[in-house]
C-alpha positions as CSV (number, residue, x, y, z in Angstrom):
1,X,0.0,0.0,0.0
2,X,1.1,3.5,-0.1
3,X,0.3,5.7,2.2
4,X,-1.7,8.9,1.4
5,X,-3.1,12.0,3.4
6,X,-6.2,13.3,3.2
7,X,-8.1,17.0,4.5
8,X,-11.1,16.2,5.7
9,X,-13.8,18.5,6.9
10,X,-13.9,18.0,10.7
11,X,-17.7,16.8,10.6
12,X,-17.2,14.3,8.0
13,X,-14.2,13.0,9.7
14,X,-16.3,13.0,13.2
15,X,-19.0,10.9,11.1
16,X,-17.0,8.4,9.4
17,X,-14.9,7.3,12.8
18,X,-18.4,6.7,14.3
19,X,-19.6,5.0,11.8
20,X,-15.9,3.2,11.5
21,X,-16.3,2.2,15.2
22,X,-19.8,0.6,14.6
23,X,-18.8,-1.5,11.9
24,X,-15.2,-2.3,14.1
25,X,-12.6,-1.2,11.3
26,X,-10.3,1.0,11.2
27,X,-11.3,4.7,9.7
28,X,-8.0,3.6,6.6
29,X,-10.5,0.6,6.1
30,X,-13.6,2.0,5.8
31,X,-12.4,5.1,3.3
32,X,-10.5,2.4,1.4
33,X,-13.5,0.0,0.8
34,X,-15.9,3.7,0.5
35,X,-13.7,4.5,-2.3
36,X,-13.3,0.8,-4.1
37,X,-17.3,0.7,-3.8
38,X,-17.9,4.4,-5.6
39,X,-15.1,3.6,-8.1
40,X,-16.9,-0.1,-9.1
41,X,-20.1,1.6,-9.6
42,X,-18.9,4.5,-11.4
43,X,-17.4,2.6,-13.8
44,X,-20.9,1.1,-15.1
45,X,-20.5,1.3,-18.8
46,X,-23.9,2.6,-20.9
47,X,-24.5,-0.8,-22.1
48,X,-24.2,-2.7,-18.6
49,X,-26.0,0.7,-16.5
50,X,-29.9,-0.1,-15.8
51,X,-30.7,3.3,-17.0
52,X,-29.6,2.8,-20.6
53,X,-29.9,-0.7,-21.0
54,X,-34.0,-0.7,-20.4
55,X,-35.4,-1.8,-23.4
56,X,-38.8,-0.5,-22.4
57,X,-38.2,2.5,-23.8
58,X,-41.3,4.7,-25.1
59,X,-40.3,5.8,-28.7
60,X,-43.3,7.7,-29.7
61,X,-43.8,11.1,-30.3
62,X,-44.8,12.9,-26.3
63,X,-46.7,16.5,-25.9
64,X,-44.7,19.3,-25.1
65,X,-46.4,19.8,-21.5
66,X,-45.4,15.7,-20.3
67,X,-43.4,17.4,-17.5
68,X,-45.7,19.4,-16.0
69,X,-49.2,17.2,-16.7
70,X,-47.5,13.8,-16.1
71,X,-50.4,12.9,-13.7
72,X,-53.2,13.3,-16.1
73,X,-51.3,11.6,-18.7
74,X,-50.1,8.7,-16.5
75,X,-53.9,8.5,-14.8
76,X,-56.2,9.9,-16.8
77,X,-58.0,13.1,-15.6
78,X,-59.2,14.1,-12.2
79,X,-63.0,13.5,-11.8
């Protein structure tokens, strides 16, 4: 490993040794795995990220006021 220093913010340091000590590692341990988790799911390419990869996908024309009357298109008018 090579050793690296960090500034935190005094809170967020406060907050991630108290959450260290719950889970009984070591605050190096937590920021290490914090950062390996954000970096893996970051890396999501389009074709393997949910968001892109729905094949659902409505490819119709839409109005131009879908964003602000979603409701009444999603459930019909208000009786």
């Amino acid at each position: 490993m090579d050793r690296t220093t960090i500034m935190l913010p005094v809170a967020l340091k406060l907050k991630a040794l108290e959450y260290a000590r719950k889970k009984k590692v070591s605050l190096g341990e937590l920021i290490r795995s914090s950062l390996a988790t954000l970096l893996r799911s970051s890396s999501l390419s389009p074709k393997r990220d949910p968001l892109f990869s729905d094949t659902s996908v409505y490819r119709g024309s839409a109005p131009m006021d879908s964003s602000q009357n979603h409701d009444r298109y999603l459930y019909g008018e208000k009786e």
